[in-house]
C-alpha positions, 0 to 999 in steps of 0.5 A, a space after each residue: 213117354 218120352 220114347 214114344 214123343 221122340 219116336 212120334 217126332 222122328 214119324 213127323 219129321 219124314 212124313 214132312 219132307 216126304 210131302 215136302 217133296 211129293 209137293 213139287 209133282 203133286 198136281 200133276 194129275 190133278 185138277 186143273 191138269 187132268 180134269 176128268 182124271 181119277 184124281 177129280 173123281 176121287 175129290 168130287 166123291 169126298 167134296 160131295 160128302 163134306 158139303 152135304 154136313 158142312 154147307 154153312 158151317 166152320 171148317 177145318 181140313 186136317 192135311 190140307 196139302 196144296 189146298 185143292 179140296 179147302 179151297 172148294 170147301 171154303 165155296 159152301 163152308 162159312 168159313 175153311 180152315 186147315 192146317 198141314 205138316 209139310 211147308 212145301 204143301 202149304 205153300 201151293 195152299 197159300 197161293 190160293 189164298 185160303 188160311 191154312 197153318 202149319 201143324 200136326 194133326 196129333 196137337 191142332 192148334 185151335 180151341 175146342 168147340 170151335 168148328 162145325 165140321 172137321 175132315 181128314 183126307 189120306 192123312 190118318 193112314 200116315 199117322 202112328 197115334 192114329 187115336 190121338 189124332 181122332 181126339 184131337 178132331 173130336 176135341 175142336 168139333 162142337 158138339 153135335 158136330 160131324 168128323 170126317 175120317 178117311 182111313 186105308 181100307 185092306 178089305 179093297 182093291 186098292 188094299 190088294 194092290 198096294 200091299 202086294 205090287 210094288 211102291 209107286 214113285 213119287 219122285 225120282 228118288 223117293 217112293 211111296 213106302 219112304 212114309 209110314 202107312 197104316 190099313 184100318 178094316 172098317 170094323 176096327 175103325 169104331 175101336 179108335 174112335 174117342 166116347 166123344 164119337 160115335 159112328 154115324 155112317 160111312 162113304 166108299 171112295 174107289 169101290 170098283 176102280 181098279 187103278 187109276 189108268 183106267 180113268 184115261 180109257 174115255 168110255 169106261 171113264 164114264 162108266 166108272 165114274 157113274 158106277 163110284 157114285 152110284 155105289 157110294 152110300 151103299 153097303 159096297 162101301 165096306 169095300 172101297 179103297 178109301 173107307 170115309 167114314 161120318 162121325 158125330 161127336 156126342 153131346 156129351 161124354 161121360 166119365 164113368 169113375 168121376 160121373 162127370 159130364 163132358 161136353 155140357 157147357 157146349 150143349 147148354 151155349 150151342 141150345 142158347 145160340 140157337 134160340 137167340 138168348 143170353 138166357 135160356 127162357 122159362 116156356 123153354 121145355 126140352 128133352 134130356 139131350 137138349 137138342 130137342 129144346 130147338 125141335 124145329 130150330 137150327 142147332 144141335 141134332 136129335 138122335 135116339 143113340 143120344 137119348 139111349 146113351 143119356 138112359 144108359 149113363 144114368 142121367 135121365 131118370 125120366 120125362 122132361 128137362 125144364 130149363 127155366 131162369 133163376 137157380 131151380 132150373 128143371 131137373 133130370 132126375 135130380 140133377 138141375 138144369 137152369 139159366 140163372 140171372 147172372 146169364 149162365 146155365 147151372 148144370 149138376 151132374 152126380 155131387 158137382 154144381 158147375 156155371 157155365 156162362 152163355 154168349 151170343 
């Protein structure tokens, strides 16, 4: 373990001054620089996918880098939040006002359950503990919640070229393999995942680009960009250069050995919010994901892969979960379910009883 923190330090600390670096020449073909450029057509493709989840919502960017996708965030978001590694990043953040922190997206430095979304640019490529880190994003989303994962994608153009032509500068003295980077398939991306996660669906960022030069080129510029976008949603995205793949983090998760429900107290506070109640009413009457108490309310998402995975855990035995004042509760198959008088939600998962108190 401990081999393995200081190896993991050593990783931090050149990937910081590799950024801090990078920082000083980092917008130079970026917005507002180069507005048409393949920059601007990269972050539009990934701004469009984090507002269609996050519109509304609590953000968080992990690399948050000099702010120029947060601070667009933060123009549908609730609220925008990130966090960074370089200092020389974070600075270019802080210019533009926006509230950003620095830290390592291997120990984010908030609380679990507390933001909506949870997105990640060009930033897991560069990290050993890749799985670690997916944890960490899964660990402060609320349930039912989404996570945006960006990963290299070696099945791609740009996989092509950047494992056989040489290393772009970055500097005149450093180059892009001065930091460590990692290309996942997108078949390998679901065995990183956390049980917490579970694959929902994915975006392809540069399908047909073939390098950013072609992005000066006035009519093909226009060409490629209708085509990027066109192609996005679709199965070509299994070949982009940037694999962003849609994560939704369960309701709960199980601990097979323990039989102990994670991710519960969540459900059961995020199912009372969305009915506006300290206490969880009696005519309430939901399926086993509680999700569904709120069918036609904003809250928690309905799925068949929730239902499937309750089923498959041994939780649902059958029907109805009712949930009711008092200590009965309802039951799924046998296990209570109930908001009791003292304003908590009473939940019995295999031997265990557990309170959970519910805030507004």
């Amino acid at each position: 373990m401990a081999v393995r923190a200081q190896v993991a330090d050593e990783n931090n600390d050149a990937t910081r001054a590799y950024y801090d670096e990078f920082s000083r020449r980092y917008e130079a073909e970026r917005r507002p620089n180069r507005p048409d450029g393949y920059h601007a057509l990269i972050d539009d493709l990934e701004v469009e996918l984090v507002e269609r989840y996050g519109a509304g919502g609590d953000l968080l960017e992990c690399g948050v880098g000099t702010g120029l996708l947060l601070e667009r965030f933060a123009r549908f978001a609730k609220s925008a939040r990130g966090i960074d590694l370089s200092p020389g990043m974070l600075e270019g953040a802080r210019a533009r006002g926006l509230d950003v922190r620095e830290a390592s997206i291997t120990s984010i430095p908030f609380d679990d359950a507390t933001f909506d979304v949870t997105c990640s640019f060009k930033v897991l490529a560069h990290v050993p503990e890749i799985e670690r880190a997916l944890a960490e994003m899964a660990r402060v989303t609320r349930p039912g919640g989404v996570v945006v994962a960006e990963f290299y994608n070696p099945l791609s153009l740009r996989g092509l070229v950047k494992r056989l032509g040489p290393a772009g500068a970055i500097s005149d003295a450093r180059r892009e393999n001065a930091v460590y980077t990692r290309f996942d398939a997108p078949w390998v991306v679901r065995r990183l995942l956390p049980p917490s996660l579970r694959f929902e669906t994915a975006r392809g960022v540069r399908i047909v680009t073939p390098a950013a030069r072609v992005m000066r080129v006035p009519y093909l510029r226009s060409l490629v960009r209708r085509l990027e976008h066109r192609l996005a949603d679709t199965r070509a995205a299994f070949f982009a250069g940037f694999y962003v793949a849609v994560l939704r983090k369960r309701l709960y998760s199980m601990d097979r050995r323990s039989r102990t429900a994670f991710g519960l107290e969540q459900a059961v506070a995020s199912f009372a919010r969305s009915v506006g109640r300290r206490r969880i009413r009696a005519s309430s009457l939901c399926e086993a994901s509680f999700c569904e108490a709120s069918l036609s309310r904003p809250g928690l998402p309905t799925s068949a892969e929730d239902r499937r995975d309750l089923q498959k855990d041994g939780i649902e035995r059958g029907g109805l979960v009712r949930v009711a004042e008092g200590a009965g509760g309802g039951v799924v198959g046998g296990n209570a379910v109930g908001a009791g008088d003292e304003g908590g939600a009473r939940v019995r998962v295999g031997c265990d009883d557990a309170v959970f108190p519910i805030g507004k």
